[in-house]
N, C-alpha and C positions, 0 to 999 in steps of 0.2 A: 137903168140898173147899174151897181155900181162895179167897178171893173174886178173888185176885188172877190166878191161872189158871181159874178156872172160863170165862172167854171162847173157851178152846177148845175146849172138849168138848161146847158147844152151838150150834156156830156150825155143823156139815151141818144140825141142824133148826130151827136159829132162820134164815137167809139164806134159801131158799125161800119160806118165812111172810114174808119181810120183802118178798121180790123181787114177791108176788103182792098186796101191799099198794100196789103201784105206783109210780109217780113220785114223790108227797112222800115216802116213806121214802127214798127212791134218792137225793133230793133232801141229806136229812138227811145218809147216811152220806155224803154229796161232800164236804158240807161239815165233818164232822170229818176224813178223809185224803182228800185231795185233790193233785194231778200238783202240785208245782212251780212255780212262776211263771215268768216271763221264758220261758218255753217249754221250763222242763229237766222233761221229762216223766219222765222214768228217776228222776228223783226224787220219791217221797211225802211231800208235808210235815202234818206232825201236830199240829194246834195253829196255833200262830203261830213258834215256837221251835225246832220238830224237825224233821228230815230224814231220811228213810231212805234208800239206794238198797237194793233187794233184790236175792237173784242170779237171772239170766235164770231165766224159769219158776216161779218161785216164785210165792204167788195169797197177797193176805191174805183172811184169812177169817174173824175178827172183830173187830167194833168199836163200841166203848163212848165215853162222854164225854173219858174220858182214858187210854186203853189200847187199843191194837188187837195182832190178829196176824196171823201168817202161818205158810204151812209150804210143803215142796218137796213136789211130784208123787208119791212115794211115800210120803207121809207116816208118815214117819221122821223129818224133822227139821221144829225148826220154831225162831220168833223170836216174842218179846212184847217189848213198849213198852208202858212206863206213864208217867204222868208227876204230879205234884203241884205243888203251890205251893212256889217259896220257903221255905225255913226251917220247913217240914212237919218234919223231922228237925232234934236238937240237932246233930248233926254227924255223918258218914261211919260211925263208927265204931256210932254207934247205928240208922244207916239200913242199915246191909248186915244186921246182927245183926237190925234186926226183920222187914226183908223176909226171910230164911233159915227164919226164926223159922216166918213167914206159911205158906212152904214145908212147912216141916217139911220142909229140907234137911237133910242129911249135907253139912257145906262141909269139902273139901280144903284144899288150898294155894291162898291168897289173900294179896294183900298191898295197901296204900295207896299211891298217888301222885296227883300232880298232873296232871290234864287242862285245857291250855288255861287254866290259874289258879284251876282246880275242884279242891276234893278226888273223889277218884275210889277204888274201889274194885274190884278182880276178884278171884273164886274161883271155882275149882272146885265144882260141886254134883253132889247127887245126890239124886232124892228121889220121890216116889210120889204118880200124880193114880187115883184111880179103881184099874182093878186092870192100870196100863201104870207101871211103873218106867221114870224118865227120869235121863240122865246130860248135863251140858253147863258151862254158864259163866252164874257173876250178873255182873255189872255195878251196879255205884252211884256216879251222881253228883250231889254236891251241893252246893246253891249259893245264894246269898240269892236268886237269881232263880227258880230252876228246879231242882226236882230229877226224876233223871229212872232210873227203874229197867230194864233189860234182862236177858235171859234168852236165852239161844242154846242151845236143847238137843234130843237127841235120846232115840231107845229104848237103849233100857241094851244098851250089846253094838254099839251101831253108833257110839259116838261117836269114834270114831278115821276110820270113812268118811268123816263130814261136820264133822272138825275144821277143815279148815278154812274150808268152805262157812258155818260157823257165826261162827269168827272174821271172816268175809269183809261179813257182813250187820251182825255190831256194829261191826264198825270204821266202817262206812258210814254209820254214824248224825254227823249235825252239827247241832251246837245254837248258832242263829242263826246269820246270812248268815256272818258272820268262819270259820263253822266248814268251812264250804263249802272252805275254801280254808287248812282246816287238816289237821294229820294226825289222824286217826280215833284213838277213844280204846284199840284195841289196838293201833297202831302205839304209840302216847303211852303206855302201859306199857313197853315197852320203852326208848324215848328219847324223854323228854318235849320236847317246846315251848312256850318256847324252851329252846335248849340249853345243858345245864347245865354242861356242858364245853367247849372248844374247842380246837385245833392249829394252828398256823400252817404255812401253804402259799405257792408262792408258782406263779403259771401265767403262759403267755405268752398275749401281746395286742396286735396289732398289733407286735410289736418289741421289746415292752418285759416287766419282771418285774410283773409285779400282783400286792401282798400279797392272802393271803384267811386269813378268820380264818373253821375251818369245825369242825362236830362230826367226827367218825369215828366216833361211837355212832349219830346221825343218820344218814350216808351208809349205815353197816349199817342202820339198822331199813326206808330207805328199798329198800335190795335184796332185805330180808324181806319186803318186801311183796308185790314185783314177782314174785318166785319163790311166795308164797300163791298171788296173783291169777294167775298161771299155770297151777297147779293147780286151782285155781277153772275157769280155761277152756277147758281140757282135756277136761271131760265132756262140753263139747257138741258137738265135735266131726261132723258130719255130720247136726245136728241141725234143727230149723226155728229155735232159736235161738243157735244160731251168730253170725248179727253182731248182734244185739245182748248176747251176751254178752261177745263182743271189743269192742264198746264201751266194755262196761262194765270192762272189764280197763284198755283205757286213761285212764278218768278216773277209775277208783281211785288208779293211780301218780302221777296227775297230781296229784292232791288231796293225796297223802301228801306231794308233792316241793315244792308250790308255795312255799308259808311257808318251810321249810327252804332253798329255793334264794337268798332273802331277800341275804343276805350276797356271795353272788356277784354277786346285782346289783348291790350297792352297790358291791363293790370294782370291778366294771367299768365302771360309770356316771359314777366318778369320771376316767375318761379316754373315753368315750363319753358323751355328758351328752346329755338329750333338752332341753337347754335350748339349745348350738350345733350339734345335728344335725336333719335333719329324719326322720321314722318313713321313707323311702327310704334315707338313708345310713345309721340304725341298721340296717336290715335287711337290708342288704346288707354292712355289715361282720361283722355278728351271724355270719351266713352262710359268711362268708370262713373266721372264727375255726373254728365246727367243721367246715369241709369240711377244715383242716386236721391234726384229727386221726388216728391208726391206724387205721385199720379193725380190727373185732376184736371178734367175738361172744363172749359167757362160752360157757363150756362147762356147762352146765342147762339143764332146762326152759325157759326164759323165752328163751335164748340173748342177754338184755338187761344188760347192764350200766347199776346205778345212773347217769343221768344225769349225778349230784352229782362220782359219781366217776369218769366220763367226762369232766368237766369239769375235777378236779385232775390227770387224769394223763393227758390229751389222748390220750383211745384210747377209741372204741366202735362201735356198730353203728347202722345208720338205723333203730334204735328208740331207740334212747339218743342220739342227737344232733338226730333232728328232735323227741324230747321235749323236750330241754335247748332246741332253739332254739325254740318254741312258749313254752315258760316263759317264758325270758327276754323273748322281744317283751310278753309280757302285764304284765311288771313295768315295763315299757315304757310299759303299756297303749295297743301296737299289737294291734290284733286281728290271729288267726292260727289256724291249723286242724291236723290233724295228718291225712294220706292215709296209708291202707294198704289193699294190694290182697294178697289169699292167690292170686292167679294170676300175677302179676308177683312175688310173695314178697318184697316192700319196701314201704317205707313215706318217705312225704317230709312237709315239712311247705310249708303255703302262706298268705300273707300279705296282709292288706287295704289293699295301698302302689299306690300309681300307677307305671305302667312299662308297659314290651309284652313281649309273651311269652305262654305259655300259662296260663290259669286255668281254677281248678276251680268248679266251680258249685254251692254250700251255701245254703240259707235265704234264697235272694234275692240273694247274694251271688255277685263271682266272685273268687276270692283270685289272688292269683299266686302259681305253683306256686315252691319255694326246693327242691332238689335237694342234701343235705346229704351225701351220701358222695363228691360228683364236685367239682372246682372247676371250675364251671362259674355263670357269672350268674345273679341272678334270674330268672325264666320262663323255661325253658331243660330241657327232660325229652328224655330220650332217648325219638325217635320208635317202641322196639319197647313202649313202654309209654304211649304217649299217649290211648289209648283211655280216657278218663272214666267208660265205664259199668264199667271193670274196678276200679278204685278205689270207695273206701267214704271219706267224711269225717267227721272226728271232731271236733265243736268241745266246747268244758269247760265248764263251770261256775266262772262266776268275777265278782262283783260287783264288779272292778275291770272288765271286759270288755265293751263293747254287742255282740251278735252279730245 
């Protein structure tokens, strides 16, 4: 068995032995994966450098100096993280080949790109621990700083169930705080960051044409996601984790869109500046802008339209406008929230500005409620939905952000 997975086939009898060893071991395993700082608990950070979000339910279940795992509730499917030093590997090409190797994988179709400025690598695998044949995805990135190996796989025969439960847990991985707040490294297979392309657009704003110089390989990878994570949160449906797996649905999109929405800020900053406005009249123009777009669900799962591209063609839904206007106030760095209630069946976004009106009450906070499908003023909800305990708050992860 090869050393690199062997941490999952001893971890039902190794974690009992360890749990009856009491506090200092309990102690030990905190401090190699441990919740997130600043209080993003949905997140497990691994080291000093790694990030994971798992999907709701999911349990990790073992853990070593520089490798842990997890797996879902029927264990069928599962995730590893390993990680090394810097310049462990001459380069990508000899780091996937000797992890595979490790495996004693069968690698499908794989190819090389860039993650974030990282050489990166994904393939298909296939291969055999003990006497359970497995089917899923390597991952390799690497980097003078950190290299870092992943694995998403399931039992031979189910990996098309939990394709993309699998996709959903590696793309969730961010290496260093910057990654927080970048796109995951299976979005970044598809369209990397930054964008290698671009088109010219042009939107309205206040009155006027505002150039935007934006991907349309991006806008796509960013709808790929939305419609994944959709799928993703569809199984819990009537479950006990239901909100937090719609949590977790919104700050995945959120995380894919942020860096990418980059460009729109800039073009619109340059006629809103938070240098002559103050975070009340950015946020209340912010607000004007997408109240005035179409209303207009996709027809999908997700019924969400890309934000990005709610933005160039002024038409979406109060999931794709109070996302877009949550973004934007963060590039802002105005703090801001996103509300959704499954009994009211909307969602608004709400803001940390001075004003009267009604606010939502998050972390010691109370935001003011911003109502993005009606033009109507900041703190301003329509009373058949004012009831606060029918709303859930979703605030992001974002080291531009205090919350």
């Amino acid at each position: 068995m090869s050393s690199l997975f062997s941490i999952i086939f001893y971890v039902k009898a190794a974690l009992p032995a360890l749990q009856r060893k009491g506090a200092a071991v309990l102690f030990v395993l905190l401090c190699l994966l441990v919740p997130a700082e600043r209080g993003w608990a949905e997140y497990l950070q691994f080291g000093e450098d790694l990030f994971v979000n798992l999907p709701a339910s999911w349990q990790v279940q073992g853990i070593e100096e520089n490798k842990f795992s997890a797996g879902n509730q029927a264990e069928e499917a599962y995730f590893l993280l390993k990680q090394h030093a810097g310049g462990h590997f001459q380069d990508i090409n000899q780091m996937y080949s000797t992890v595979a190797a490790e495996l004693s994988a069968r690698v499908y179709a794989g190819s090389s790109y860039s993650y974030s400025g990282m050489d990166a690598h994904l393939s298909q695998v296939e291969f055999q621990q003990q006497d359970r044949r497995f089917q899923g995805y390597l991952l390799c990135i690497e980097s003078h700083r950190i290299d870092v190996v992943v694995v998403g796989f399931a039992l031979k025969g189910k990996l098309s169930t939990y394709q993309d439960t699998l996709f959903s847990a590696m793309d969730s991985l961010a290496v260093g705080d910057r990654g927080l707040v970048e796109p995951g490294p299976i979005s970044q297979s598809v369209s990397p960051y930054p964008a290698q392309d671009v088109e010219r657009f042009e939107i309205q704003f206040e009155g006027r044409e505002v150039p935007l110089a934006l991907s349309n390989a991006a806008i796509d990878a960013t709808q790929d996601v939305i419609e994944r994570e959709a799928r993703v949160l569809s199984v819990y449906g009537g479950t006990e984790y239901a909100e937090a797996a719609w949590k977790r649905y919104y700050r995945l999109v959120y995380r894919d869109l942020f860096v990418r929405s980059r460009p729109l800020y800039s073009a619109l900053q340059t006629y809103l500046s938070p240098r002559d406005n103050s975070p009340e009249e950015i946020a209340a123009a912010l607000l004007a802008w997408v109240q005035g777009f179409q209303y207009e669900r996709l027809v999908s799962l997700s019924d969400c339209l890309s934000p990005l591209r709610a933005a160039v063609e002024s038409r979406g839904d109060c999931d794709s406008r109070g996302l877009l206007y949550t973004i934007l106030l963060h590039h802002y760095k105005i703090d801001a929230i996103l509300m959704v209630s499954s009994v009211y069946k909307h969602s608004m976004a709400a803001v940390a500005v001075d004003g009267q009106g009604a606010r939502f009450p998050l972390n010691e906070k109370r935001y003011l409620v911003a109502e993005t499908t009606d033009q109507v003023e900041l703190g301003l909800i329509d009373q058949t939905m004012s009831n606060t305990n029918a709303w859930i708050g979703i605030n992001f992860i974002n080291p531009r952000i205090t919350h």
